[in-house]
C-alpha positions in Angstrom: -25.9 5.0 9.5 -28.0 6.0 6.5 -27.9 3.1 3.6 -28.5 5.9 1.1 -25.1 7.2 2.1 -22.4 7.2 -0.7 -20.4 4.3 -0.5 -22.7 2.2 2.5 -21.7 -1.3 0.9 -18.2 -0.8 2.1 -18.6 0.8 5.2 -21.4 -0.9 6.8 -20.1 -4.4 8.0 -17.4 -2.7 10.4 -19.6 -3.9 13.8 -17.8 -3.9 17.0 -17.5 -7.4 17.0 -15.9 -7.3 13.4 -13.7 -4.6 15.0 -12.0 -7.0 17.7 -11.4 -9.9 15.1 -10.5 -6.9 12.2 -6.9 -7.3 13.0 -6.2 -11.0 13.7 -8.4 -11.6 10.4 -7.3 -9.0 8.0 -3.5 -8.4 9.3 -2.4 -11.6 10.4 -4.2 -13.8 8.1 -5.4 -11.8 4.5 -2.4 -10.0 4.1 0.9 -12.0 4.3 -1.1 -15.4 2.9 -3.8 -14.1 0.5 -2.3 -10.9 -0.2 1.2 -12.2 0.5 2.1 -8.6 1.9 4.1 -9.5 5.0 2.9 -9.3 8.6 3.3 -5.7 8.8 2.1 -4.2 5.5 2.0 -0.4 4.8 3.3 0.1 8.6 6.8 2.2 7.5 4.4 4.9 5.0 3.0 5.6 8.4 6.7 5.7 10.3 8.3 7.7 7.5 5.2 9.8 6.6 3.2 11.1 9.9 3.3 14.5 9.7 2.9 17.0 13.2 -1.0 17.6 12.3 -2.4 14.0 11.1 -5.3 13.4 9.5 -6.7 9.3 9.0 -9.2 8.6 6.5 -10.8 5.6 6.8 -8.8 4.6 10.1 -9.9 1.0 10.9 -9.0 -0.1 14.1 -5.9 2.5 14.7 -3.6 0.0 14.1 -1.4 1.7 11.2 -0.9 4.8 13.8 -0.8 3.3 17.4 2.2 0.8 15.8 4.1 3.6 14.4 4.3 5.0 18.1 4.1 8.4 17.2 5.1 11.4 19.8 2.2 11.5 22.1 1.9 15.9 20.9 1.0 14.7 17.2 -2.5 16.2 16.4 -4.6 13.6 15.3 -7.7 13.3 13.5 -9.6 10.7 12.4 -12.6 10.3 10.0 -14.9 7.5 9.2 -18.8 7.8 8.4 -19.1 4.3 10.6 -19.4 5.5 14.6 -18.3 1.9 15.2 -14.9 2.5 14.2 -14.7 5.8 15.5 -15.7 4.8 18.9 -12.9 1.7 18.6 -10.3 4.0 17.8 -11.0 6.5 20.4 -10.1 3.7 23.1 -6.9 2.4 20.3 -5.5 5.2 20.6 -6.4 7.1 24.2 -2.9 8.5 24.5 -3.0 10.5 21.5 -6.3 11.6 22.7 -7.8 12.0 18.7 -10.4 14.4 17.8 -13.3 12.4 16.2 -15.6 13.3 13.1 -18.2 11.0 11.1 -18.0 12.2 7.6 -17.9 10.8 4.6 -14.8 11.3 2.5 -17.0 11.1 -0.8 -18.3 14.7 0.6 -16.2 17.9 1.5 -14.9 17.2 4.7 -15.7 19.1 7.8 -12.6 19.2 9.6 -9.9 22.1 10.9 -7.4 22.4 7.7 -4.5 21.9 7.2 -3.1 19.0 8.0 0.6 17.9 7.3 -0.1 14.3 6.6 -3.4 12.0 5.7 -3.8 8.4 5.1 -5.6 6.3 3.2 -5.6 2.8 4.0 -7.4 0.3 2.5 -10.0 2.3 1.7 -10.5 3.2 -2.1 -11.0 -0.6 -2.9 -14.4 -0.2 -0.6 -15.3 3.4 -2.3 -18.0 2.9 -5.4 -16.0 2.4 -8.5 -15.0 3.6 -10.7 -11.9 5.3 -10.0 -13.1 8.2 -11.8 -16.0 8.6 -8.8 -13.5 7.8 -6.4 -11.3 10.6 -7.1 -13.8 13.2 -5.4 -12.1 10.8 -2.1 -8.5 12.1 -3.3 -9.9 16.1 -4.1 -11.6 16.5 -0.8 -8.5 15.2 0.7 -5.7 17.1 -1.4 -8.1 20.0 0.0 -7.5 20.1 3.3 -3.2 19.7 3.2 -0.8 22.4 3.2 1.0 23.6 0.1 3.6 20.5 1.0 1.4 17.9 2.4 1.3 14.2 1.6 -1.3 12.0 1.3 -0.1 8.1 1.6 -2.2 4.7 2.2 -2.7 1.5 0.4 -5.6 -0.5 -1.6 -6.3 -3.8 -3.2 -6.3 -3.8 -6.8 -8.8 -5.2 -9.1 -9.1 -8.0 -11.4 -6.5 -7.2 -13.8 -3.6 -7.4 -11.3 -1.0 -9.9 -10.9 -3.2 -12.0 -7.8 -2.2 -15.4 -6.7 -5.7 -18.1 -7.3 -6.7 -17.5 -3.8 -6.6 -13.7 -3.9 -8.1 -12.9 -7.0 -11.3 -15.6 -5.9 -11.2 -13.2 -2.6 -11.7 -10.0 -5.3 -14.8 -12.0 -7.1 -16.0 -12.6 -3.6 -16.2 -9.3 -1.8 -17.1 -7.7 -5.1 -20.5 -10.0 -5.1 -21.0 -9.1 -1.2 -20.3 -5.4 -1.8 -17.9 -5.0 0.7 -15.2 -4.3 -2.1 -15.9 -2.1 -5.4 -12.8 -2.1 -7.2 -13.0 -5.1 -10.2 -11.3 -2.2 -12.5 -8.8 -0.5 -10.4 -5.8 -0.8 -12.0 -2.1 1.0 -10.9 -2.4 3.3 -14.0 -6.1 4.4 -13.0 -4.7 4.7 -9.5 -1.5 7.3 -10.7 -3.9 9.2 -12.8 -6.3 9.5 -10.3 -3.5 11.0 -7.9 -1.8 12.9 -10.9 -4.8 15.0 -11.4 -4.9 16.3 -7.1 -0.6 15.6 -6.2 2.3 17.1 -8.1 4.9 14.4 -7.0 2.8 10.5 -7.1 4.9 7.3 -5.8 3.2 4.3 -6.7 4.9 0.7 -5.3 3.1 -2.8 -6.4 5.6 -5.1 -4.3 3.3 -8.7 -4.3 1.0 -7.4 -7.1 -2.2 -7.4 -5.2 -1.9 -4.6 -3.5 -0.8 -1.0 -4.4 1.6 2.0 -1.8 1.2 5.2 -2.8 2.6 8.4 -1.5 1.2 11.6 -3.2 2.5 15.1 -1.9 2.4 18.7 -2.8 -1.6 18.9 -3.5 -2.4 21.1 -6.9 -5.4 22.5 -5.8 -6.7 23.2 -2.0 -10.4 24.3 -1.8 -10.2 25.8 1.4 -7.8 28.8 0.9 -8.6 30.8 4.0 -5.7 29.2 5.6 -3.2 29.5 2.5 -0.8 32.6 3.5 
């Protein structure tokens, strides 16, 4: 990994060992009592959103998509610019045999378009703010869907949201360590942000912290070879 790569601050700390705790740490403790999400958060926009030809930004551990149990044909694709989680995820989720490619989603991505469904989970509070520079993340995205694709995921929102004490201390925190850039992201930055690349944007807040979105039909798709 190259520390002049775009966005390196939020990327960098996912080490293997991180990896094995990532889970137990972030799932079962930071998100039903910081986040106060619930033990399974953002699991059913992967249940009621995996399209036949998937592509995972961002895809952590593989936890999101080896809990939703998808049919073991599903085309899957997952990109991270950390080899760490890539290599993780390729023994997650074995069965679904996933093809693997380090990118960067701040850069056109070099992948085989189109893809039915993408996510994006818990990533844009790691991208470099603001959420103007951010939305080059949604673009190359939106980019690589077909005319009635969806894009879905989840991320933290900044200082301005309706935290709990511990939660928005947790913000301060990670913002000061870098693994978190998102002090300003606010829903209405986040729905613009979407608004400019989706035609049809659904944006749920249910604890405050933490924003759903699901953003289908892209407006724009940069590589148009495939477009009949």
């Amino acid at each position: 990994m190259d520390a002049r790569e775009p966005g390196f601050k939020g990327f960098k700390d996912y080490t293997p060992s991180f990896l094995k705790t990532y889970d137990k740490w972030v799932l079962g403790f930071m998100a039903p009592r910081v986040w106060k999400m619930g033990d399974k958060p953002g699991l059913n926009l992967y249940r009621n959103h995996l399209g036949r030809r998937h592509l995972d930004v961002g895809p952590g551990t593989g936890y999101f998509i080896a809990e939703s149990n998808p049919p073991k044909n599903i085309e899957l694709t997952l990109v991270d610019p950390n080899p760490n989680v890539l290599n993780h995820c390729a023994k997650t989720l074995a069965p679904w045999q996933p093809t693997m490619v380090r990118a960067n989603v701040l850069e056109p991505l070099p992948v085989q378009a189109p893809f039915d469904s993408a996510g994006l989970t818990h990533v844009i509070h790691c991208l470099p703010g603001p959420l103007t520079a951010k939305a080059r993340a949604i673009k190359h995205i939106a980019s690589v869907l077909t005319l009635d694709g969806v894009l879905f995921g989840g991320t933290v929102l900044g200082l301005t949201a309706r935290h709990t004490r511990a939660a928005r201390m947790f913000v301060r925190l990670a913002n000061f360590q870098g693994g978190f850039d998102n002090r300003e992201d606010d829903v209405d930055g986040l729905r613009t942000m979407l608004d400019e690349h989706f035609r049809e944007v659904e944006i749920e807040t249910p604890t405050g912290s933490v924003a759903y979105f699901v953003a289908s039909r892209p407006r724009t798709m940069a590589q148009s070879s495939w477009i009949q």
